[in-house]
C-alpha positions in Angstrom: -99.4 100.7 48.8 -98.7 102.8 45.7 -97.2 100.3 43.3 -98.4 96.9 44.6 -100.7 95.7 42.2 -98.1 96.0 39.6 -95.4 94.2 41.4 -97.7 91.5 42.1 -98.2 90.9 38.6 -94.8 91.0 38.1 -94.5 88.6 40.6 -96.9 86.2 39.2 -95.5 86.9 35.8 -91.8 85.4 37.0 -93.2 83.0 39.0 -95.1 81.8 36.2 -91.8 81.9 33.8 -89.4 80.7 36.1 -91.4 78.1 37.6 -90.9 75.8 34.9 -88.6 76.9 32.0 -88.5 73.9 30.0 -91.8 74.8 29.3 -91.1 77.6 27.2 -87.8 75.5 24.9 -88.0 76.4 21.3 -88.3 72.3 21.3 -91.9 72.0 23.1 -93.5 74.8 21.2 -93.3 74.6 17.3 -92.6 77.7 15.1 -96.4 77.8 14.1 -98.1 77.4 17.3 -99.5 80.0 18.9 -99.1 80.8 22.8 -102.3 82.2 24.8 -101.2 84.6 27.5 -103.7 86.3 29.5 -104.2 90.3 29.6 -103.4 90.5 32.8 -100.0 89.5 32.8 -99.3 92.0 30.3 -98.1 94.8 31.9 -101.5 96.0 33.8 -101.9 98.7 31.1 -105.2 99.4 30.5 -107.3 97.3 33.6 -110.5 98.6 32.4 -110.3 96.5 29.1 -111.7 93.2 28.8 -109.3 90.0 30.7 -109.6 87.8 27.7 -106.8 85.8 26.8 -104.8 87.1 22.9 -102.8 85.2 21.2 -99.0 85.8 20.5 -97.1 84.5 17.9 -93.9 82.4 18.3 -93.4 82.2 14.8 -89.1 82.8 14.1 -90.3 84.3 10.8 -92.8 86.8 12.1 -91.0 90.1 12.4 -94.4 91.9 14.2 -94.0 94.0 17.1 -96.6 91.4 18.9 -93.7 88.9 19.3 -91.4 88.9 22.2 -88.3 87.6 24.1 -88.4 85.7 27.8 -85.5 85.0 29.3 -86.0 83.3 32.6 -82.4 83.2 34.6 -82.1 80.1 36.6 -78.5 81.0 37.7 -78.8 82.4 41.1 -79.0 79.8 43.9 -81.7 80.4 46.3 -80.2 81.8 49.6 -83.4 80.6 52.0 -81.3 78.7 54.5 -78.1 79.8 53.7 -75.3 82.2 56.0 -76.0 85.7 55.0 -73.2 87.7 53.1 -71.3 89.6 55.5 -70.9 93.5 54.1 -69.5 97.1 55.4 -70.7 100.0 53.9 -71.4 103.8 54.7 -75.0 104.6 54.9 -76.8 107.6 55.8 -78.7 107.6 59.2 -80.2 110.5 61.1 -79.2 113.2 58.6 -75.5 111.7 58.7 -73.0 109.9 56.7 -72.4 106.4 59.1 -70.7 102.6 58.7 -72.8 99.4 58.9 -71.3 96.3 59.1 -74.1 93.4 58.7 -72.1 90.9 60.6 -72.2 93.2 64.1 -75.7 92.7 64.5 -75.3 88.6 65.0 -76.5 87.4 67.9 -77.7 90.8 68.7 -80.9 91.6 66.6 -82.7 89.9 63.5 -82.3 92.1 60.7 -84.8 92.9 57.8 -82.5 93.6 54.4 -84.3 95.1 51.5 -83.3 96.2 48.0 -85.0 99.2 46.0 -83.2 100.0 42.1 -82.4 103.6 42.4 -83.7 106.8 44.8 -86.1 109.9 42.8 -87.7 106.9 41.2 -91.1 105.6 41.7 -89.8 102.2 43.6 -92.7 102.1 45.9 -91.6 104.6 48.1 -95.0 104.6 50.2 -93.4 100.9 50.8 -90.0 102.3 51.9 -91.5 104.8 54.4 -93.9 102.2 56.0 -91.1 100.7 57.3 -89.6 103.5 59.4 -93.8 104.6 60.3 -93.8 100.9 61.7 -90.2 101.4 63.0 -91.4 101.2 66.6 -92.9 97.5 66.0 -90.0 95.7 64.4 -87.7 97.4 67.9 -90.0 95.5 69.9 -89.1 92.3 68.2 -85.5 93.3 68.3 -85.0 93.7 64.4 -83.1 96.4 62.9 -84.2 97.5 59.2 -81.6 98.1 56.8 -82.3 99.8 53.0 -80.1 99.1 49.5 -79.4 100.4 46.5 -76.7 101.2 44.4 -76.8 105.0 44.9 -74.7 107.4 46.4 -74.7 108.5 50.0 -75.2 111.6 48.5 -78.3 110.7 47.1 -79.5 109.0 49.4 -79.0 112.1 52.0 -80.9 114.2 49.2 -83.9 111.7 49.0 -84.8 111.7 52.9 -83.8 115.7 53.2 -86.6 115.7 50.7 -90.4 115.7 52.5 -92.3 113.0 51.3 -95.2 115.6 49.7 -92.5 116.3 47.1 -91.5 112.5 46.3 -88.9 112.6 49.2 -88.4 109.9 52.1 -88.3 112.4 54.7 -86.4 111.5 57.6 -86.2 107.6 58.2 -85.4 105.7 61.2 -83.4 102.7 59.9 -80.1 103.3 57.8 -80.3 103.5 53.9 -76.8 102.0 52.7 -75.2 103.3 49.5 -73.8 100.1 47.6 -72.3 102.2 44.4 -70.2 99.2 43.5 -72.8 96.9 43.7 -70.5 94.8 45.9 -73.5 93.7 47.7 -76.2 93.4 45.2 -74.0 91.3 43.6 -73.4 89.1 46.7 -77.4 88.7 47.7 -77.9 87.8 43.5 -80.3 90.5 43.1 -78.6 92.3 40.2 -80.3 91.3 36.3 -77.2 90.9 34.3 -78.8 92.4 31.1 -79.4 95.6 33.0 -76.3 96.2 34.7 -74.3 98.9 33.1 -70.4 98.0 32.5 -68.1 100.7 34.3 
């Protein structure tokens, strides 16, 4: 897949963070120690360069552009095990504007709920279309696949209208659900605080 590589970096990179956070407490590293953090966890630039580790400076006086902030959020409960949020919301299906309530599919079908950031954007749509290329497989296992973001209807009518060899979706066989209040993003915990825009 298109982008995968870089989101399992990111991956590792949060699991590394979040995993323990204490570890990173302006109390357990002093101002003059320096913290080793290895290439490829920074941002897969340039692969081809050499994977050994450089040093970054902590220092609260240093000013350079080498030095940098992680915040690690520990806020948001983990939902493995717990009731899913119930939702409605339009979504467009088939070329048309339709309502999907998550609740009606209980005790009907498992359902696969996944969350992209925007449409037009490179989120991994090769990962997006798999799904509705594999479609056929998941009806099988009676499971219904449901798309997310906080984009119009609209848009998200524009993106599968679009054929994929111009950076559309084409047409999809599972809904993509418009959540422009982030309503729902809000209720699965998947929105990052710093990066929400206030309306």
């Amino acid at each position: 897949m298109a982008c995968s590589a870089a989101s399992a970096a990111a991956t590792a990179t949060a699991a590394l963070i979040s995993s323990n956070p204490k570890a990173f407490s302006s109390s357990s590293i002093s101002p003059s120690q320096n913290l080793t953090i290895p290439r490829s966890f920074s941002g897969l630039r340039n692969p081809l360069q050499s994977q050994v580790p450089r040093p970054v400076s902590l220092s609260r006086r240093s000013r350079s552009r080498k030095s940098f902030v992680v915040k690690a959020s520990v806020e948001i409960p983990p939902l493995v095990g717990n009731t899913a949020p119930d939702f409605a919301a339009e979504a467009v299906f088939d070329q048309e504007f339709i309502n999907v309530k998550l609740s009606d599919y209980i005790g009907k079908k498992y359902v696969i709920l996944f969350f992209y950031p925007l449409d037009f954007t490179f989120v991994c749509p090769t990962e997006i279309t798999a799904f509705s290329d594999r479609y056929a497989e998941f009806e099988k296992l009676n499971t219904e696949i449901l798309g997310v973001s906080t984009d119009s209807v609209f848009s998200h009518l524009a993106w599968v209208q679009t054929d994929r060899k111009s950076g559309g979706l084409g047409d999809l066989k599972y809904p993509l659900i418009a959540d422009i209040t982030k309503s729902i993003s809000k209720s699965y915990g998947i929105l990052i605080p710093d990066q929400v825009k206030k309306s």
